[in-house]
C-alpha positions as CSV (number, residue, x, y, z in Angstrom):
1,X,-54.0,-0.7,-1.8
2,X,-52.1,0.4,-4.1
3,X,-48.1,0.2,-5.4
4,X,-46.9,2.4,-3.7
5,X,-48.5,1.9,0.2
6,X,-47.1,-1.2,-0.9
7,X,-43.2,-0.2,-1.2
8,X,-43.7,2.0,1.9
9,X,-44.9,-1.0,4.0
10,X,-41.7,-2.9,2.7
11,X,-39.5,0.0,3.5
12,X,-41.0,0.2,6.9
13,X,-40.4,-2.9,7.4
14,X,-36.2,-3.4,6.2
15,X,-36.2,-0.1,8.3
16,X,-35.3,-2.1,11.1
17,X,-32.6,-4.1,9.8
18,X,-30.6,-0.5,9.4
19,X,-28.3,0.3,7.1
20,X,-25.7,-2.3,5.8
21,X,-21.7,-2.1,7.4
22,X,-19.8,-1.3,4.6
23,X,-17.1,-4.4,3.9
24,X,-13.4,-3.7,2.8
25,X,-11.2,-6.3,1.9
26,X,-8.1,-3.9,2.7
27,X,-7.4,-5.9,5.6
28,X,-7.6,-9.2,4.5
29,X,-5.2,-8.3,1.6
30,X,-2.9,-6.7,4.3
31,X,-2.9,-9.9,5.9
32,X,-2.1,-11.7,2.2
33,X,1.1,-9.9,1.4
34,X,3.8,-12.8,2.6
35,X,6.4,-12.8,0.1
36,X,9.0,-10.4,0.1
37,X,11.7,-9.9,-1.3
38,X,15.2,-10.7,0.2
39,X,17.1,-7.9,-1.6
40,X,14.2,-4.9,-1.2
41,X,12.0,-6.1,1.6
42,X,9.0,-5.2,-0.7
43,X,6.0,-7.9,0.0
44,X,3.8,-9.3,-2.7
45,X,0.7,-11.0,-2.4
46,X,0.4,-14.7,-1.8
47,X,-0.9,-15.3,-5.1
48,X,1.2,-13.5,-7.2
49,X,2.8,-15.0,-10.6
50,X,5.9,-16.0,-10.2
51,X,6.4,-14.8,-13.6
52,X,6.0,-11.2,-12.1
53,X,8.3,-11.9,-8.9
54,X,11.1,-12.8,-11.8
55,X,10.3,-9.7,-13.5
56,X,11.0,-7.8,-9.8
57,X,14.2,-9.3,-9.3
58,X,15.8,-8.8,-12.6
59,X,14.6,-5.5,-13.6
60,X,15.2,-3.9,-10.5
61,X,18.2,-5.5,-8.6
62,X,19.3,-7.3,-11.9
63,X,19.4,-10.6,-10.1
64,X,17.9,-14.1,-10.7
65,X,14.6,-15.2,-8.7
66,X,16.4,-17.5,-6.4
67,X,18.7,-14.6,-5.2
68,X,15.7,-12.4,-4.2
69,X,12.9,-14.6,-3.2
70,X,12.3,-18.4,-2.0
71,X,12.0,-21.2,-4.3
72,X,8.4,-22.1,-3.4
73,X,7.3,-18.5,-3.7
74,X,4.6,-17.2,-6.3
75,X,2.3,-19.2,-8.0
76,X,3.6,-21.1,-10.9
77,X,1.0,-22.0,-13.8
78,X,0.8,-25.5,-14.9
């Protein structure tokens, strides 16, 4: 037998598994965004920097982090 009767029989076989479902993590980072901003309403992931969410609030509503956001929201690096 050779090589290739050999892939045939293995492609026979995972023949009846069918094809794989495609996976998205769309949803799941849908389901992530639950900081937003008080000022704008725009939502930011869970896991953003607060670093960034700073940057949001003063360079588009020229305001401090506190006035747009909660004080235990973003991620803070230690």
């Amino acid at each position: 037998m050779g090589n290739g009767a050999k892939a045939q029989q293995k492609r026979e076989r995972a023949g009846d598994k069918g094809p794989k479902e495609a996976k998205s993590q769309l949803k799941s980072n849908a389901a992530a965004q639950s900081v937003k901003c008080k000022t704008c309403f725009q939502s930011f992931q869970t896991t953003t920097a607060r670093k960034m969410l700073t940057e949001h609030a003063t360079n588009k509503h020229s305001k401090n982090f506190e006035d747009c956001f909660n004080p235990d929201d973003g991620v803070q690096k230690k």
